[in-house]
Every structure is written in C-alpha cells, then in structure tokens.
C-alpha positions in Angstrom: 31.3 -14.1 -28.5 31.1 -13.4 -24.7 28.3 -13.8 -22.3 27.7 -11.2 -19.4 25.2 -12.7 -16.5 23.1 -9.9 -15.3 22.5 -10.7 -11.5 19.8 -9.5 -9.2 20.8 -5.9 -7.8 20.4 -5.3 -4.1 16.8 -3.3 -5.1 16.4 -1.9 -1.6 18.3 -1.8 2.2 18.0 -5.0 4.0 16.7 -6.7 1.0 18.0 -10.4 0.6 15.5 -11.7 -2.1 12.6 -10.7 -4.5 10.0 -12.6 -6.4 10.1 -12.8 -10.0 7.0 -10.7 -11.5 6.8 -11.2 -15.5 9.8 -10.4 -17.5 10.3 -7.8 -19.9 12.4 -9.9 -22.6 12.8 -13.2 -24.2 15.6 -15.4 -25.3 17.0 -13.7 -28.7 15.5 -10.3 -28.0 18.2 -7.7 -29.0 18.9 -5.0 -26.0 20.7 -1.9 -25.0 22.1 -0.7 -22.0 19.0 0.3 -20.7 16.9 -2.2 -21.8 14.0 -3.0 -19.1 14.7 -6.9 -18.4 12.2 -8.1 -15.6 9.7 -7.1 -12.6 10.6 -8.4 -9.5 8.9 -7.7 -6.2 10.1 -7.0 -2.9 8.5 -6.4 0.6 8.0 -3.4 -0.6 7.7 -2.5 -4.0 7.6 -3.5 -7.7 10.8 -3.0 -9.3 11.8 -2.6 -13.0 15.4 -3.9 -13.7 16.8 -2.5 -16.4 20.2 -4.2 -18.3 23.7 -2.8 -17.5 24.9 -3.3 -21.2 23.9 -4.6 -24.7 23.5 -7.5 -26.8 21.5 -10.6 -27.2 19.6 -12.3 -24.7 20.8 -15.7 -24.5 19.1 -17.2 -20.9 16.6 -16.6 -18.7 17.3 -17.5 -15.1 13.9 -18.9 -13.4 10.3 -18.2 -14.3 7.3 -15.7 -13.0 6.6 -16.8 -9.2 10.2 -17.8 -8.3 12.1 -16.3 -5.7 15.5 -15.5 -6.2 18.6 -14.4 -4.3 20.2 -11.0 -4.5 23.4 -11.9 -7.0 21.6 -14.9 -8.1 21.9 -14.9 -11.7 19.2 -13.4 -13.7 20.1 -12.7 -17.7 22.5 -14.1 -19.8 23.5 -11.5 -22.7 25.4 -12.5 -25.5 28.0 -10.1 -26.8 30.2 -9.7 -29.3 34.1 -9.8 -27.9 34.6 -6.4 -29.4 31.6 -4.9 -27.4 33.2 -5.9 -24.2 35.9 -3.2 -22.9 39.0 -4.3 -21.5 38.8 -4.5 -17.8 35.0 -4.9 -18.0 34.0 -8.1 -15.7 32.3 -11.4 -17.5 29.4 -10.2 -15.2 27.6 -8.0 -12.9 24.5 -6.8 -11.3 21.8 -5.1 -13.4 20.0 -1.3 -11.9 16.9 -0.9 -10.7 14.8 1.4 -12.3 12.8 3.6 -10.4 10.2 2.1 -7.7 7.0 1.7 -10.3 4.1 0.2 -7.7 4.1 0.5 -3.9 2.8 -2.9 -2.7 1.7 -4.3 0.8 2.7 -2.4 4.2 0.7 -5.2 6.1 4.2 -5.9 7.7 5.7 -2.4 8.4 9.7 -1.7 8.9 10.3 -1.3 12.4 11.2 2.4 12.9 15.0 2.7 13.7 17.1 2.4 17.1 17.2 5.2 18.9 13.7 7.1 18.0 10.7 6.6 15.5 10.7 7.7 12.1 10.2 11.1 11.5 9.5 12.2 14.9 11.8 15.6 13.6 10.1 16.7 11.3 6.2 16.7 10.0 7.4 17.1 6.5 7.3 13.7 4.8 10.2 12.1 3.2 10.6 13.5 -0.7 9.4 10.7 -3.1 11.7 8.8 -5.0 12.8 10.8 -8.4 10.7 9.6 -11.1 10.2 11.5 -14.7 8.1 14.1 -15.3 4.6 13.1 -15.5 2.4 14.4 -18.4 -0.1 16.7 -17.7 -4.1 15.3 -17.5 -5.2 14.7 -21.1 -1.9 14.8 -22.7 -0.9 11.5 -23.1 2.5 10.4 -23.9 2.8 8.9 -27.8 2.5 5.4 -28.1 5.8 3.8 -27.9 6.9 0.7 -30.5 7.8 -2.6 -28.8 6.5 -3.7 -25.0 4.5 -1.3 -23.2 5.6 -0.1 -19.7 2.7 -0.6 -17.5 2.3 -2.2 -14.2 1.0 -6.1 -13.8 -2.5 -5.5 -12.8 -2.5 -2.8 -15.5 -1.6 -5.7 -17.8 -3.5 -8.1 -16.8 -7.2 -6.3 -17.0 -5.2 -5.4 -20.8 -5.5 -8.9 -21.4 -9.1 -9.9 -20.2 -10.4 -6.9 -22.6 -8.1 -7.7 -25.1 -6.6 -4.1 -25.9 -3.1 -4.3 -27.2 -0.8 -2.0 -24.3 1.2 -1.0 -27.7 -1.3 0.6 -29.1 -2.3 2.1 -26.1 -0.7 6.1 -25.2 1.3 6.2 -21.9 0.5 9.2 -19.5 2.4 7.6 -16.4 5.9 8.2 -16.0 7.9 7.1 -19.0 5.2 6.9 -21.0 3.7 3.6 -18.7 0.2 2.9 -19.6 -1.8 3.6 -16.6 -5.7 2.3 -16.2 -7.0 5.7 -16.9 -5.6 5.2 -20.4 -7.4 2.0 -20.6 -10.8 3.4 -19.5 -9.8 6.3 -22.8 -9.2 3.7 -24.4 -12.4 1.8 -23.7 -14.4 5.0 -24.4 -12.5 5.3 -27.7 -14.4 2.3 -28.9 -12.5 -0.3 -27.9 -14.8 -3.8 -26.8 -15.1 -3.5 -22.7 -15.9 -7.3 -21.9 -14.1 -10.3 -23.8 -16.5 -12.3 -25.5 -18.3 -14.7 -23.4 -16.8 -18.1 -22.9 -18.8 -21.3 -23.4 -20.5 -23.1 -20.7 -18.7 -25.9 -20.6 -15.7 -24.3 -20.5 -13.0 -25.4 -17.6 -12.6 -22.5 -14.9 -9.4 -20.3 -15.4 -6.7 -21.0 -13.5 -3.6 -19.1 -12.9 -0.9 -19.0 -10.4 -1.2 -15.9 -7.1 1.6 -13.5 -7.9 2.9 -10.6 -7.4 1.2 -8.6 -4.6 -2.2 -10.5 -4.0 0.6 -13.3 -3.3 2.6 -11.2 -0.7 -0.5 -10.3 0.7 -1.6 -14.0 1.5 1.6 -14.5 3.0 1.2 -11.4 5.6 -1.6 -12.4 6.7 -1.2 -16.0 6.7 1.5 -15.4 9.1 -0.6 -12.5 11.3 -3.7 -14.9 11.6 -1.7 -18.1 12.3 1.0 -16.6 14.7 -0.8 -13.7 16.5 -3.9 -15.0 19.0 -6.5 -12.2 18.2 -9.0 -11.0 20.7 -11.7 -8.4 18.7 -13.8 -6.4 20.4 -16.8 -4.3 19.3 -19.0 -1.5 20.5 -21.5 1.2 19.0 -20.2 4.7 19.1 -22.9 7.2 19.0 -21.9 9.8 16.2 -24.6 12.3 15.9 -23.1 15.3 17.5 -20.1 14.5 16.1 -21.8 14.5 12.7 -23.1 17.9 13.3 -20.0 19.5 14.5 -18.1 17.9 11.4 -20.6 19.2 8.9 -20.4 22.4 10.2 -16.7 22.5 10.3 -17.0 21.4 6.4 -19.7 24.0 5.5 -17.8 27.0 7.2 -14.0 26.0 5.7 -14.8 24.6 2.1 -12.1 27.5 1.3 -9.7 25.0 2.8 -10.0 22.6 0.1 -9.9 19.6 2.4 -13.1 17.6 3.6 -13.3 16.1 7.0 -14.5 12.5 7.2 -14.9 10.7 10.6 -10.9 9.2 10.5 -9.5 12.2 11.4 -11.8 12.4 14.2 -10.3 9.0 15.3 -7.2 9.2 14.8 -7.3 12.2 17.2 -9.1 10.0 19.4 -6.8 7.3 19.3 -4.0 9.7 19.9 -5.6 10.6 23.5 -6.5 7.2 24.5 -2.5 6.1 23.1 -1.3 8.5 25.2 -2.9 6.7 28.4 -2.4 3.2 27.2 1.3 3.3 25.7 0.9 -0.7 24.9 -1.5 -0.4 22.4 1.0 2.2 19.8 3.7 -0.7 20.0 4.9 -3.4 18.3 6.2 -6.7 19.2 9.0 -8.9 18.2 8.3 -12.2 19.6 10.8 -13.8 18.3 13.4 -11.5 20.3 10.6 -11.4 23.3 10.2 -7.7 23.0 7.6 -5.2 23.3 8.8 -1.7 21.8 6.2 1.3 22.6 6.6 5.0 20.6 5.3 8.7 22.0 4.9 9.4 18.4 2.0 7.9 16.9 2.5 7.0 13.4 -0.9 6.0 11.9 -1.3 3.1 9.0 -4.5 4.2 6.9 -5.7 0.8 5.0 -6.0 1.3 1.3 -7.6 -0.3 -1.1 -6.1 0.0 -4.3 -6.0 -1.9 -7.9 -3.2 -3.5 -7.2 -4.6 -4.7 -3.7 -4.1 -3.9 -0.2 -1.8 -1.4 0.8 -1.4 0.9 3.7 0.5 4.6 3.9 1.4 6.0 7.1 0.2 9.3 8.7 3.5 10.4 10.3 3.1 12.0 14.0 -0.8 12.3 14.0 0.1 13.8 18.0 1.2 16.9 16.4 -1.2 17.2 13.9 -4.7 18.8 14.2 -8.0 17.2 12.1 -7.5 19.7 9.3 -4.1 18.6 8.8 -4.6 14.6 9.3 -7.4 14.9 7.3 -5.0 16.4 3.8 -2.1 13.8 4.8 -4.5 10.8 5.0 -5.9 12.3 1.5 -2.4 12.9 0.2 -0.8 9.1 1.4 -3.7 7.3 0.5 -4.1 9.1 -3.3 -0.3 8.7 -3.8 -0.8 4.3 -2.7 -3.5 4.5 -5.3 -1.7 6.2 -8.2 1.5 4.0 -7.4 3.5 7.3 -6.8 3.8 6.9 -2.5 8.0 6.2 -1.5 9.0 3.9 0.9 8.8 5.4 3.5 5.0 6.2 2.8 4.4 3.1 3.3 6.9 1.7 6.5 7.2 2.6 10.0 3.4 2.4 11.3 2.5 1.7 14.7 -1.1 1.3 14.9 -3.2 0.7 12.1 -7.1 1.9 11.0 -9.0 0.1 8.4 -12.6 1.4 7.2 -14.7 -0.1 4.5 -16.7 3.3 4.6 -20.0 3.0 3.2 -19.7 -0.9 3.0 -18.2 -1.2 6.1 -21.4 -3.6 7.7 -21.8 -3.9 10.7 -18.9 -5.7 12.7 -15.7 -6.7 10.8 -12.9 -8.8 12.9 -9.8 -6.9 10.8 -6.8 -8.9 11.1 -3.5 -6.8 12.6 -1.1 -5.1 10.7 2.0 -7.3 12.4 4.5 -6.2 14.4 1.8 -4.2 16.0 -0.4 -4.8 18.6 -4.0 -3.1 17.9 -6.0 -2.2 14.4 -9.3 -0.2 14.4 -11.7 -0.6 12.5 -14.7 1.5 11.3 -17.5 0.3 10.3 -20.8 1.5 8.3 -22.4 4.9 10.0 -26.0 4.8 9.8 -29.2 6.1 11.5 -30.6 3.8 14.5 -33.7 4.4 17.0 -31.6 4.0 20.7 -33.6 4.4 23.7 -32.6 7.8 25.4 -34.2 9.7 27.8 -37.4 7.1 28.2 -37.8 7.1 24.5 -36.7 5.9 21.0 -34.2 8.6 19.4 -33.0 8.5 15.9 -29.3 8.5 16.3 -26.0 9.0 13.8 -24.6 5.4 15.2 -21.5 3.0 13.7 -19.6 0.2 15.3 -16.1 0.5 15.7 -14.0 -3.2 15.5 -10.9 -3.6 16.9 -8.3 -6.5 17.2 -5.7 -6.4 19.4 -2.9 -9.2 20.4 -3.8 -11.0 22.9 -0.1 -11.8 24.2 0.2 -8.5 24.7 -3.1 -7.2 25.2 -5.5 -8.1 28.1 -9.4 -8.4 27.5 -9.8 -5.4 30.0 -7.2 -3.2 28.5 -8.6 -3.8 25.5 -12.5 -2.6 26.2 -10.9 0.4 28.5 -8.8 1.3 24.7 -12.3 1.5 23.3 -14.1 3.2 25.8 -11.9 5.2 25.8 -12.5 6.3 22.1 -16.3 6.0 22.5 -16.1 8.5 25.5 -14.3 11.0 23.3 -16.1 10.7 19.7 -19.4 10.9 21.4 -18.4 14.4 23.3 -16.3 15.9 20.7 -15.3 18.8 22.0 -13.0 16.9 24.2 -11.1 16.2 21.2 -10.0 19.7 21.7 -9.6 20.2 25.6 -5.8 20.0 25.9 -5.0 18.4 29.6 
C-alpha cells in the first residue's frame, strides 16, 4: 500500500493561496481519477478540484474556512502498490475543474503594463470552456452519490431540507442550480423547514466562502481608504422622455434602455476631462495610474453575493450597445457563467439599488480605484421652476471618491459635471 498526497494546484495566475470551501469527500470514500475532492476559493472564483488518480481517501488536510498554500498538502489517497506506475511520483498536485461560481471583483486586477485590458478589441474575452449546458426544461438525470451544485445552492438545500441527490441537474455537468430547487419546490416538495421552538438558541455558523471575502474587501476599503461622499439631485425628466421614446421606437432591437447607460456615457465625458477620477491607486508603491479607456464595474447583486462584471471600453461604445453588455456581464455574474476576465480590470465602478435605491447611499469604493457612483431611487418631486411648483422625474446620484487622491472641489466639479449632461441629454450625443 502507497499513499499519493494530492496538493493544492496553482488554480489561477498570481495565485499563492485559496480558502477551503466544503469538501467533496471523506476519509474512506473510494475515488477515481476524476473524482471531485474539494471547493476552494480564490480572489476570484470557486474552484472544484478534482483527484489526479484513484484509491482510497486516507486524510484530509485542514477543514472548511482554512487557508491553505498552493502545494500545501491537501488529500492523502491510499493505493494499492500495483496501482502506482513505475516512475509515477509518491505525490503531486490535483486539476482544477472548470471555474464553477465567479465571486467578488470588489478588488479588481490591475490591468497590465503597458495598456489597459482590452483596449484592442470590444469583443470580450471567450469564457472559460465548460460542458454543454442542457437546454431550458430538460434537466439532466439525477446523478447517484454527491450532487454537484454550488455552496449557496447547498446551503438553501439544507434549510428546506430537499436532498441535492434527488434533485435533476440542468447546470453544467449536471450541477443542481436554484432554478431546479424552485422545480423542485413546485413539485411538492415542503418550501419552509418546520418552525423551530422559541426557546431555541440562535444559529450560528462560521462566514465562508464569498460573504467572507466580501468582508474582507471592504474591511480593508473602509479602514484604509479616507472617503469623502458627495450627493446631489439630478433632474431626469427629459431624460426620461427621450429614453422612453428611444425604447418605444427600437423594441425590434431587443435591448431596453435603463438610466445606466445614460451614465455611463456621462461619466465617460466628464472622465475624459477629469483623467484622476478613471484611475486607481497603489499606495503602497505611492502610485496613481490613470486609463483613456474607461472600463466600467457594474455592481451585481447575485445569490451568491456581491459581485461586479466589467463593461470593457464604454468610450467606444454607444447606449444601445452598453446597455446589451451591461445586460450580458451582469446575467452571466448571476448564472455563475461570467470568466475572469468579466469580472477584473475595472476602473471606475457604478452601483444602483434601482427601485430600492432610497434616497442617498454612501457606497464604499471598489479599491484600487478612486471614485464609485451611485444611483439612487428615481421618483416624482414638486421643484420650484419657473416661480412655481413642477412635478419633476428627479433621483440622487451618491458618489465616493478617495480623498488622498481626490479633492472636495474635484469631486463636486465630477458631479456637476454628470448632472449638466443627464439633465440636457442631447449633449450626450454632441461629439466635441
């Protein structure tokens, strides 16, 4: 008998450790070489590792919520000495599957030396190769043994008290998705767990996994970043009629305009004139790094949490065409199928509650940058115009910005900026 140590795999460029999600086996389990072993998370996504050969799991190496080093043991497998091939080492690193849940881009990859990501090309990067998905309403047949399905996936599993293996896959793979737990649900399966007593002692379990990454990033972007907010009322009612008529006479197009593409192309112009705000800042190497191209982070909320896709070179693009790539990043960070690169690289960030956006927000920025916008709720208010009280389309727009970099002045002259062109919006369109 022999025992090969599956180590963590380098699961991504620049990678040095990941966190230990949930694993996939337990201590006698028999496996294959393809066995899925463990979840681990990076800074960027939730990986399934899969084992490089087959046997008997004999160890675990650490437990959910640990950190561990790339090549830091992970599985012991227990083998036969006739399974192991002459020449075959006493260990190795196990493969990453395929990238199975884009997490938080609250920290984005600085874009590369030399130029900004993407600045070639408007066509984004391919997504990573997954299997062929089924189509709508054909579910894949329930597989024997563990499920594939992401955490959160498994967790709401839990508090309903479905059994994943009795549930049919149509993710990738056959991975249970929550659409198949809301068939499920409809099939007749009990929607809320029974109710606990009330004495019962509050639930308690460890932050993990993405909601745990998330507290980090913005732990360290509240406590290291002096943020200055400021906030002013943008008068959107022509705006409002120029974008309903732009709806009304394209609904061959497919795609619907909301107000974000409107801003974006606002923030473009007013980027454009004030380079320092679509930067980002390493203060540790006392640098300030500003981009022509303006690569725009769209906050998305998701199951799985917070997560933000970029709009790649939003200075090329017109509102028709932000508005489909905003619809096609943020759908693919809610389904789990957005790559990488999706979801690196941005330089200035929006975030918009829509309808429950309230009234003022103070959004926290999306370090390494310098500025986030955000949009709150648009609703009708009487404003004095013209010696009287008009009904108009109005919202607030919040924005933070770094105060190390960003003056108080520069700041409101950012906004203004904004408000000046929303509020006249055919100046969105006047090229200089």
């Amino acid at each position: 008998m022999s025992t090969f140590v599956v180590k963590l795999p380098d699961v991504g460029e620049g990678v040095a450790e990941a966190e230990l999600v949930e694993w996939l086996v337990a201590v006698g389990d028999e496996i294959t070489a393809s066995t899925p072993l463990a979840e681990v998370m990076t800074d960027k996504a939730t990986v399934e590792i899969v084992s490089p050969v087959a046997g008997t799991v004999g160890a675990l190496h650490g437990t959910p919520g640990d950190t561990l080093a790339v090549g830091a043991p992970l599985v012991d497998v227990d083998q036969p000495d006739a399974a192991v091939p002459p020449g075959t080492p006493d260990d190795g690193p196990a493969q990453p599957a395929a990238v199975r849940t884009p997490v938080d881009a609250d920290a984005p990859a600085q874009p590369p030396p030399g130029g900004t990501p993407g600045d070639a090309d408007l066509t984004p990067d391919p997504p990573d190769a997954t299997p062929a998905t089924p189509s709508p309403g054909r579910a894949a047949p329930a597989r024997s043994g563990r499920a594939l399905a992401a955490p959160a996936v498994r967790a709401r599993a839990a508090t309903l008290g479905i059994d994943l293996g009795q549930v049919a896959g149509s993710g990738p793979d056959g991975r249970v998705t929550h659409a198949d737990l809301d068939r499920r649900l409809l099939a007749g399966a009990t929607e809320r767990p029974a109710p606990a007593a009330a004495d019962a002692p509050p639930h308690t379990e460890a932050v993990r996994g993405l909601r745990r990454r998330i507290a980090e990033r913005l732990t360290a972007s509240w406590t290291t970043i002096p943020h200055i907010t400021y906030v002013d009322a943008i008068d959107a009612t022509d705006l409002e009629v120029l974008r309903a008529e732009l709806n009304r006479q394209h609904q061959a197009r497919g795609v619907r305009l909301t107000l974000l593409p409107f801003l974006i192309r606002a923030m473009v112009i007013a980027c454009a004139e004030q380079p320092t705000l679509n930067a980002t800042f390493d203060a540790d190497a006392g640098t300030l790094s500003t981009f022509d191209a303006v690569h725009v982070g769209i906050a998305t909320q998701t199951d799985d949490g917070l997560i933000v896709p970029v709009v790649r070179n939003a200075q090329r693009r017109d509102v028709w065409n932000i508005a489909a790539e905003i619809a096609r990043v943020s759908g693919a960070a809610r389904d789990g199928s957005a790559s990488r690169a999706e979801l690196s690289g941005s330089t200035i960030t929006i975030t918009s509650l829509g309808a429950l956006g309230g009234l003022v927000t103070t959004p926290l920025i999306n370090a390494p940058e310098v500025c986030i916008v955000g949009v709150n709720k648009l609703e009708t208010r009487p404003v004095w115009r013209h010696g009287r009280f008009e009904p108009r389309q109005m919202f607030n727009l919040s924005s933070s910005f770094d105060h190390r970099i960003v003056d108080g002045w520069d700041a409101a002259t950012f906004v203004q900026r904004i408000k000046a062109l929303l509020e006249v919006p055919a100046l969105l369109f006047v090229e200089e």
